[in-house]
Structures are given as structure tokens and as C-alpha cells.
C-alpha positions as CSV (number, residue, x, y, z in Angstrom):
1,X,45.4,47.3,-20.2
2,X,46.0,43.6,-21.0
3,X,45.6,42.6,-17.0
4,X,41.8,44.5,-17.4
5,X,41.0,42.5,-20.4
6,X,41.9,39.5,-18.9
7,X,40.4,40.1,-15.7
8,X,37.0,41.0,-17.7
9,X,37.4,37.8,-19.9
10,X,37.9,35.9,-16.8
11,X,34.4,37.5,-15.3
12,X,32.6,36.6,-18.5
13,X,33.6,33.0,-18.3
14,X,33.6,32.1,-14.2
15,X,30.3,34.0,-14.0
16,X,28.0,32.3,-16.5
17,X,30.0,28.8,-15.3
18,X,29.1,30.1,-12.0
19,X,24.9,30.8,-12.8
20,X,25.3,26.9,-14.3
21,X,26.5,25.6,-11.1
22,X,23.8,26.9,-9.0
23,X,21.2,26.0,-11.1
24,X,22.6,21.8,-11.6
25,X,22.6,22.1,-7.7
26,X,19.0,23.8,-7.4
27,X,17.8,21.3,-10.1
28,X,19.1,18.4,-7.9
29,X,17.5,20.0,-4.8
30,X,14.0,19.5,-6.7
31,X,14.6,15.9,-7.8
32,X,16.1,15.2,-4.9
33,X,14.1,16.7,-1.5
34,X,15.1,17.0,2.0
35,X,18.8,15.6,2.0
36,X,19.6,18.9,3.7
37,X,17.3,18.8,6.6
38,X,17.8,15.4,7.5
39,X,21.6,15.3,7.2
40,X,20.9,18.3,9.8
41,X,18.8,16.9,11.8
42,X,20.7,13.3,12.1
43,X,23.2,12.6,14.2
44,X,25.6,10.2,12.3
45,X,24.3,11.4,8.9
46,X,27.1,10.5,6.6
47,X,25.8,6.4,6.8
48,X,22.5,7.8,6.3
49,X,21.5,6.5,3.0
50,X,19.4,10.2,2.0
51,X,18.6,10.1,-2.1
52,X,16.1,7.6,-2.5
53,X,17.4,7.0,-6.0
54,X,20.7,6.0,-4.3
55,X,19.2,3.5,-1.5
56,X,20.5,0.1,-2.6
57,X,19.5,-3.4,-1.0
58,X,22.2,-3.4,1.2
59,X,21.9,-0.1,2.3
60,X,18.2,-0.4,3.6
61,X,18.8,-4.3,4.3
62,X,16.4,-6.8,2.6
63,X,12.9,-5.4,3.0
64,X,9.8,-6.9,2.6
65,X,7.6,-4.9,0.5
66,X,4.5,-7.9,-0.1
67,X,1.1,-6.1,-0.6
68,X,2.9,-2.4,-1.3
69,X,4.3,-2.6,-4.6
70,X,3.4,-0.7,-7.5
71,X,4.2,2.4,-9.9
72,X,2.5,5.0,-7.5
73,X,4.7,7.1,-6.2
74,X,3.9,7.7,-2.3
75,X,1.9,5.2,-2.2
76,X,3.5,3.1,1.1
77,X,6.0,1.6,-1.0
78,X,9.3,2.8,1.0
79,X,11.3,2.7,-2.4
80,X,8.8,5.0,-4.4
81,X,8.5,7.6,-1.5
82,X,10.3,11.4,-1.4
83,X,12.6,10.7,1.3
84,X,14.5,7.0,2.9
85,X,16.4,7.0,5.9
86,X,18.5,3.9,6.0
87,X,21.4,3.3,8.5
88,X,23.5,-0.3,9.3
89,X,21.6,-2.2,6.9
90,X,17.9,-1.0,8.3
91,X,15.6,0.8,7.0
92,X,14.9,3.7,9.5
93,X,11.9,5.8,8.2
94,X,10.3,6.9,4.9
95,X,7.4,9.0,3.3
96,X,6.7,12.4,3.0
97,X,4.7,15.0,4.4
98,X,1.3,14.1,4.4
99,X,2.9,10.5,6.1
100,X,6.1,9.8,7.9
101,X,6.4,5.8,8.5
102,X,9.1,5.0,11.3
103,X,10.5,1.4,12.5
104,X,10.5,1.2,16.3
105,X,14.3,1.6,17.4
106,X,16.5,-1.6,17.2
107,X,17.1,-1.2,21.2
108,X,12.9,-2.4,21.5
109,X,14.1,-5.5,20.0
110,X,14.9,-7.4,23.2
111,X,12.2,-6.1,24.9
112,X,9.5,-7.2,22.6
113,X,11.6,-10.7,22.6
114,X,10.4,-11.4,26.4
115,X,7.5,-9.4,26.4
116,X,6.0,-11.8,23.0
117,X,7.1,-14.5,24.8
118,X,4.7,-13.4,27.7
119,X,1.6,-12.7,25.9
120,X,1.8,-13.8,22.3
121,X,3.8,-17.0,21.7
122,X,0.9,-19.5,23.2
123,X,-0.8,-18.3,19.9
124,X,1.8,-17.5,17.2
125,X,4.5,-19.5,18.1
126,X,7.3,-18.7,19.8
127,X,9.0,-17.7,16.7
128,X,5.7,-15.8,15.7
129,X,5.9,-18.2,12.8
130,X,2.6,-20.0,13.8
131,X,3.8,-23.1,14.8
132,X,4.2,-24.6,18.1
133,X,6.9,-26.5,19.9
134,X,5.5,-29.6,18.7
135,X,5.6,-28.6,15.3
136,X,1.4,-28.7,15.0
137,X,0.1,-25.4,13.3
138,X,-0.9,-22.8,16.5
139,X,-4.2,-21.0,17.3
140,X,-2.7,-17.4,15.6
141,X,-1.8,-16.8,12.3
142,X,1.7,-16.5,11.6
143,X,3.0,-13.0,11.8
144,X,6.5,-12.7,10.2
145,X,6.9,-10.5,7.2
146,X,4.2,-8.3,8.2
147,X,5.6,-5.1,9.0
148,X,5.3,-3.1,12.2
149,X,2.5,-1.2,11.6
150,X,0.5,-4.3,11.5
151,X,2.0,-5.1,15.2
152,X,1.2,-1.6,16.2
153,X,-2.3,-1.7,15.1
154,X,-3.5,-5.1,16.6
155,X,-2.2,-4.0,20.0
156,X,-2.9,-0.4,20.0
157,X,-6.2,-1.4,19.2
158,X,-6.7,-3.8,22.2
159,X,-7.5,-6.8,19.9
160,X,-4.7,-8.1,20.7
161,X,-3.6,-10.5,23.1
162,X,-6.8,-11.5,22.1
163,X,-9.8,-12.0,24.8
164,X,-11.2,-15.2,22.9
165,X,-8.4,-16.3,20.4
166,X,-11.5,-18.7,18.8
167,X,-13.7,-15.9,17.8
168,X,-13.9,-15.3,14.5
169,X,-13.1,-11.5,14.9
170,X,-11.4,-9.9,17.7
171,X,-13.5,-6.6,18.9
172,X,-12.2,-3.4,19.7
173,X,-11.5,-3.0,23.5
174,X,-9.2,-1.3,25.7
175,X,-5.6,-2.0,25.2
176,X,-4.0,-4.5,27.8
177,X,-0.8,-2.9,27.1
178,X,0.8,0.5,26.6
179,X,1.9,2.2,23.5
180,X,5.2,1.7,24.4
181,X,5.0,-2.7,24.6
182,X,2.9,-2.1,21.5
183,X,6.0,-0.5,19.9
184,X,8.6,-2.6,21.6
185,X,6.6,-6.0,20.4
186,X,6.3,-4.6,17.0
187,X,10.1,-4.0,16.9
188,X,10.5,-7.8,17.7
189,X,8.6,-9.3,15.2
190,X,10.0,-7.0,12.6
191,X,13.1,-7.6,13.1
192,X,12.8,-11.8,12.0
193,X,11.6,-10.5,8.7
194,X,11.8,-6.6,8.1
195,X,8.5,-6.1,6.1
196,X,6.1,-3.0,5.4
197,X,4.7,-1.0,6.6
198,X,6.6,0.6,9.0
199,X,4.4,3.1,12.0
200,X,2.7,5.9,10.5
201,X,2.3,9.4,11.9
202,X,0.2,11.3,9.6
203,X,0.5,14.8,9.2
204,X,-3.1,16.5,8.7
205,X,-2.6,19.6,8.9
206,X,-3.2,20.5,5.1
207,X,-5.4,17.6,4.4
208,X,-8.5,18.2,2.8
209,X,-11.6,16.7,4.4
210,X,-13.9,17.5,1.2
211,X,-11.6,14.6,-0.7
212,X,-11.5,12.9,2.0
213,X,-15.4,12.1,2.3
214,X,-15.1,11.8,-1.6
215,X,-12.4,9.0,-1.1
216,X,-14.3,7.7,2.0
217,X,-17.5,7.3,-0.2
218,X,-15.3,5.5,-2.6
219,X,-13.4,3.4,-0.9
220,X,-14.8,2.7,2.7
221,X,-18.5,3.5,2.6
222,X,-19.9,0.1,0.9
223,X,-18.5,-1.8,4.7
224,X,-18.3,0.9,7.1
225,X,-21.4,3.0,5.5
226,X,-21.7,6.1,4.0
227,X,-21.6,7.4,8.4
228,X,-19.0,5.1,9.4
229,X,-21.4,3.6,12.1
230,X,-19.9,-0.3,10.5
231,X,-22.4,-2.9,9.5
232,X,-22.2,-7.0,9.6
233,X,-20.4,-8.9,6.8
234,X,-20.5,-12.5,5.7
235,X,-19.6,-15.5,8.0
236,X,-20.1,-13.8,11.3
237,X,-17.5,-10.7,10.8
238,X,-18.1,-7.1,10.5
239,X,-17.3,-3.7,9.7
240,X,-16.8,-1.6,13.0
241,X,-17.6,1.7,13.4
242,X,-15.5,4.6,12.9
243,X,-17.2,7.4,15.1
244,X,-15.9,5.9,18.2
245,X,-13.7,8.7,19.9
246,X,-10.8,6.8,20.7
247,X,-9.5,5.5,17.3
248,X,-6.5,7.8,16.6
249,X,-5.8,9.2,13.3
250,X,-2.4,6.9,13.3
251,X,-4.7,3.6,13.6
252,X,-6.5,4.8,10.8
253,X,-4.1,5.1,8.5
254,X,-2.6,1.9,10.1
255,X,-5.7,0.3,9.2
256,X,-5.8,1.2,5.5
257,X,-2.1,0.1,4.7
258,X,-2.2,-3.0,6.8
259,X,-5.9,-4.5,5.7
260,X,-6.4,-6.0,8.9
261,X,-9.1,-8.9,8.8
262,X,-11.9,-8.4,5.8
263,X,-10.5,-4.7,5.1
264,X,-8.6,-4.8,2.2
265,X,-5.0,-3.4,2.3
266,X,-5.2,0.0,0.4
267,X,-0.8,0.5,-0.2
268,X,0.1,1.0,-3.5
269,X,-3.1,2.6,-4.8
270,X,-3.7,5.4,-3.0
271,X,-1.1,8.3,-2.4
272,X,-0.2,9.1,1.1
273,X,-1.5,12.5,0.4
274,X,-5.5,10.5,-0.2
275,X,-4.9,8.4,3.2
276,X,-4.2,11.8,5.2
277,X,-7.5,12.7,3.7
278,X,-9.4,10.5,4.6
279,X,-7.9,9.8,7.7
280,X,-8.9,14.2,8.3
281,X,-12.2,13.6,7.1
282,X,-12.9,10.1,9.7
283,X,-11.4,11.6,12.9
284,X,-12.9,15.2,12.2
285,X,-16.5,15.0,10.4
286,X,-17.3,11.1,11.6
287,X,-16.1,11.3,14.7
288,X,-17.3,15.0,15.5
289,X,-20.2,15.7,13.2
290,X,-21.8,19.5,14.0
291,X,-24.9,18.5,12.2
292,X,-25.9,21.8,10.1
293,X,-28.8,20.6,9.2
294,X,-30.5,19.9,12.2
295,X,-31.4,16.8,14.1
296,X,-28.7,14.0,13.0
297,X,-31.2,10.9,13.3
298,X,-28.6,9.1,14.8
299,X,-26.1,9.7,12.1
300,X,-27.5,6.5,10.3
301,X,-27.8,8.1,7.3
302,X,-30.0,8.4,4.1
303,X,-32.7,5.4,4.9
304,X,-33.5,7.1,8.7
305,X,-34.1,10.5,6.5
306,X,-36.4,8.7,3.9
307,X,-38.8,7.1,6.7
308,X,-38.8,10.1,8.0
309,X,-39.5,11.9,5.4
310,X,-42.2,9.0,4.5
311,X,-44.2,9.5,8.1
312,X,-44.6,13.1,8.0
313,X,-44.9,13.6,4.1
314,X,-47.1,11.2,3.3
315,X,-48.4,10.7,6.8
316,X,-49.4,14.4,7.0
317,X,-51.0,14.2,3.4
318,X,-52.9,11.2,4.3
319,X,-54.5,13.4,7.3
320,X,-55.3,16.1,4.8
321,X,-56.6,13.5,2.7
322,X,-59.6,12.3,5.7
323,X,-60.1,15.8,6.9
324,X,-61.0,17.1,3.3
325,X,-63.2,14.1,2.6
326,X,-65.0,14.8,6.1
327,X,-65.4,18.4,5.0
328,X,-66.6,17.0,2.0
């Protein structure tokens, strides 16, 4: 009789401590995302820095996060996102998923050495610092500090190596080198000062193209124009236009968190989850309109509609107008 008492006052205690145990762990689950899956999915996970809340300056390395700070959370900032991968001092990848941001592996590193020496250094210095061997200030900017999506997008884009290193904007062309040297040159630079942001892959799946054209309209529209067909700004530069097939959804978002030329650098204001948004809405409704409404008018937009509305409207009354005073 005693050993059944005890047994039962042992079940009333362990179960309830029990219930408590799984809910602390569940609780940490929510404030803490994705440890699980990424310890899975890593091969050396245990020097895998996993709980953002845990990553520490000498666990990611020192990072340069110039242009991305702020109190949004997801916002490009690799501190303030939902998951941090860090391993030997580096910071591997971050984000979440609407955006995952990846460095290029450390094994590109010597690579991109000889292929920057190749096609970049006559401009931005051998040490892409901006100064030559002479000490005098190069043609190209210096490029330290400036993360490798920056890299990634200049290359990708074909702007760089640039065809006139003079003009006072490099154009959108074909790229004289492949993803891969694009990757393997961003690696390089990175690695003399590890900055953000890192290469984005957006995930669009779920975006929502409605908020995106919202967002678009807010943010983009007053350069690129309400139909993203770009328009000239001061001093010779201008906005290019965004229905051109070939700008991938990862140069987009590239675009936005980097601020390359005029564009300014949208990290640390809007949410990854806005960028993916707008980055749906540009590469599905710009750059593949249907057109419901009939005959686009070249996609122009709203001044095209109004003369056309002004020829036939008030043309066509204006012939009504003469035929009744013949009548008449």
C-alpha cells in the first residue's frame, strides 16, 4: 500500500515537472528558430555558432555592418536576422525565409586574388583599396568594406570590368565573366574587410506582388517610374529600366541592399519580407505584364493614357462639334 502511494506521489510530481520541461524547450524553439535544421543539415555543426542571440564578435569575426544598421529586425543587418551561421571566425550565412544571404566559400578566395589582379586592379588598386603602386588615387573607387553582394552585383551585371572606366555611369551589358568569377572575385575582396551584405537568394515563393507594387510605388517609382521603363537623372546618370528580361530576381534585391550608384541603399529599413515583394512584383508584373486592359501603350504609363485619351475624347468631340454646326 505505501509502495502505491509513493509511486502515485512520484507520478504527480515527475509529470507536471515533465509538462514544464517540454514547454521551456518549445518556448525556446519559438525565440529561438531553426537550430535544429541547420545543426542537421551542417556537417561540423557543433562550431556552428546557431542562436543569434549567442553569436559573439569572435564567433562571426569582425563584420562590417556600415549602411545596415538599425532596430528592424530582418532588415539585412546579419545580427538582427532569425538565423546566423558562423564557423572559424566567419560569418557564413544569415536571414530568413523570404532572404537567405551567403559569403562565397573561403576556397574562392585565391581565385578571385589572380583573377582581380587580371581585370580589376588597373582601376581599384591592387589591394582594391583605390590607390595605385605609386601611391596616386586610381580610376575606381575603392572597394574594401563593401560586402560581397556589392561584388556580385557589379559583375553579374556586366558593368563591370567596366567598358569606359571614365563614363560617368557604367550601362548594363552582358557579363564578361561567369557567375562563378563573379563569386570567386567577390570572395576576394570580402575577405580584406568582411562587410555586408553578403549574396542574396531570395525566396518568392509566398511573396505578395500586390505589396510589392505598393512598395515599388513608394520607394522606386519617383526614378525608375511608376512602369519601371528608368528615366534620366541629374549630371548625366540615370535610372535604368527594370523590364529588361535578364535582370534576375537575386540582382534585384542585390540592388536594393547595396545602393549601387544614385540608388540609395534600402538595408535597415525595409524587412527582407518587403524586398522579396518587390523583388515578385519587378520580375513578374514589370518584366511580364498581361495587360488586362487592353493595348499597353508601351507600358509608359499614365501621361501616354491621358494623350490618348485627349485625341480621341476631345478630338472626337471637336468633330461632333463642326458636323453639328454644318447641320446647323
Amino acid at each position: 500500500m505505501r509502495a502505491l502511494r509513493t509511486r502515485a506521489l512520484r507520478v504527480r510530481v515527475l509529470l507536471p515537472a515533465g509538462l514544464l520541461g517540454i514547454a521551456a524547450l518549445a518556448t525556446l524553439g519559438v525565440f529561438f528558430p531553426g537550430t535544429d535544421a541547420a545543426a542537421a543539415g551542417h556537417s561540423d555543426a557543433a562550431k556552428i555558432v546557431l542562436n543569434p542571440s549567442l553569436v559573439t564578435t569572435k564567433a562571426c569575426g569582425t563584420v562590417n555592418v556600415k549602411g545596415v544598421t538599425g532596430s528592424v529586425h530582418n532588415a539585412g543587418n546579419p545580427f538582427k536576422s532569425s538565423n546566423r551561421f558562423c564557423l572559424n571566425g566567419h560569418l557564413i550565412s544569415y536571414g530568413n525565409r523570404y532572404i537567405t544571404y551567403r559569403n562565397p566559400p573561403q576556397s574562392f578566395i585565391r581565385a578571385g586574388q589572380l583573377l582581380f589582379a587580371q581585370t580589376c586592379s588597373s582601376c581599384h588598386g591592387n589591394e582594391a583599396n583605390g590607390v595605385g603602386p605609386d601611391g596616386q588615387a586610381t580610376t575606381g573607387p575603392p572597394i574594401q568594406g563593401l560586402g560581397a553582394a556589392t561584388v556580385d552585383f557589379w559583375v553579374s551585371s556586366g558593368r563591370m570590368p567596366a567598358a569606359d572606366p571614365k563614363s560617368v555611369e557604367a550601362e548594363r551589358r552582358q557579363s564578361r565573366l561567369t557567375p562563378l568569377q563573379a563569386l570567386e572575385l567577390a570572395a576576394w575582396v570580402n575577405s580584406l574587410d568582411p562587410a555586408v551584405p553578403a549574396v542574396p537568394t531570395p525566396h518568392l515563393q509566398g511573396a505578395n506582388q500586390s505589396v510589392g507594387q505598393d512598395l515599388f510605388s513608394l520607394n522606386c517609382a519617383a526614378c525608375h517610374t511608376i512602369e519601371g521603363t528608368g528615366d534620366s537623372l541629374a549630371f548625366g546618370t540615370f535610372a535604368p529600366s527594370l523590364q529588361v528580361k535578364n535582370i534576375t530576381a537575386q540582382q534585384v534585391v542585390e540592388a536594393m541592399r547595396t545602393g549601387p550608384a544614385n540608388m540609395p541603399r534600402f538595408s535597415g529599413n525595409l524587412t527582407d519580407r518587403q524586398v522579396a515583394d518587390i523583388t515578385s512584383y519587378v520580375t513578374g508584373r514589370l518584366q511580364h505584364p498581361t495587360n488586362p486592359g487592353g493595348f499597353a501603350l508601351g507600358g509608359v504609363g499614365p501621361v501616354a493614357e491621358g494623350f490618348v485619351a485627349l485625341l480621341i475624347g476631345v478630338g472626337g468631340l471637336v468633330l461632333i462639334s463642326f458636323w453639328i454646326g454644318e447641320r446647323t
